[in-house]
N, C-alpha and C positions, 0 to 999 in steps of 0.2 A: 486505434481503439484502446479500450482499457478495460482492464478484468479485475474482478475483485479476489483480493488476496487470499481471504477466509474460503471461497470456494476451492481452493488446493485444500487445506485440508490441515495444515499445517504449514510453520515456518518453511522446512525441509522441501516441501511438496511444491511452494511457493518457489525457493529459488531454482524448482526443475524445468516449473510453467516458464520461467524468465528467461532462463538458458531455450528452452522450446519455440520461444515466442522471434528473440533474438535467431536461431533457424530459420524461420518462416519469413521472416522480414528485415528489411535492412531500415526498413521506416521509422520512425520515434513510436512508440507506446509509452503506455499509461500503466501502473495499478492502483486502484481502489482500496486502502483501509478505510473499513467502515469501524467505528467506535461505538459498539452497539454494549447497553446497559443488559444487565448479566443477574441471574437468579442466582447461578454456579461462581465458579472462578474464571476470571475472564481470559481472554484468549490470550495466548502470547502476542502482543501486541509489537513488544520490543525486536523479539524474535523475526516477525513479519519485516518490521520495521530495516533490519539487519539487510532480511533478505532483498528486501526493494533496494538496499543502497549500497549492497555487496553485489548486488547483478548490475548495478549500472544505471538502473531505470531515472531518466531526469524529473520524470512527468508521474507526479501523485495524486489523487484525489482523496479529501476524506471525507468522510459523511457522517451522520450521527451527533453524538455528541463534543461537549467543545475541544476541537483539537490545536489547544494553545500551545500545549506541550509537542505536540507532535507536529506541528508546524515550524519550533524550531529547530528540533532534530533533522527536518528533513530539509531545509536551511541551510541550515550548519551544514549538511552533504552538498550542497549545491543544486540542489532540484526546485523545480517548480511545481509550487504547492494550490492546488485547486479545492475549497470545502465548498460541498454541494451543500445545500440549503433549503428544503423541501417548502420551505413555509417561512415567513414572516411573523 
């Protein structure tokens, strides 16, 4: 399965779910950074980023907006990058 990052709540909260999720199952997972455009100051995006790649996680998704950047970051880590595409 895969969870979206932002629902932890923050970066911190992010690499608790992962250490949690890695308990629960010895199977591959997934998270979710979603790149969602912002009224405020946007999320820590980086931070998220850290925490998917400091926990291990191979398996990313991103959704939203273009994740060219954050495609190769998570690259450069070794993981495999999935951007969901709601629309054509």
């Amino acid at each position: 399965g895969i969870f979206a990052a932002h629902n932890s709540g923050s970066p911190e909260a992010c690499s608790e779910w992962i250490k949690k999720c890695k308990q629960l199952t010895n199977k591959p997972f997934g998270v979710n950074m979603t790149l969602l455009p912002t009224m405020g100051p946007p999320p820590d995006y980086m931070g998220y980023a850290r925490a998917i790649i400091d926990g291990g996680v191979k398996i990313v998704e991103t959704a939203g907006n273009d994740p060219k950047k954050w495609v190769k970051v998570f690259k450069d880590a070794g993981c495999i990058v999935i951007h969901k595409c709601v629309t054509i």
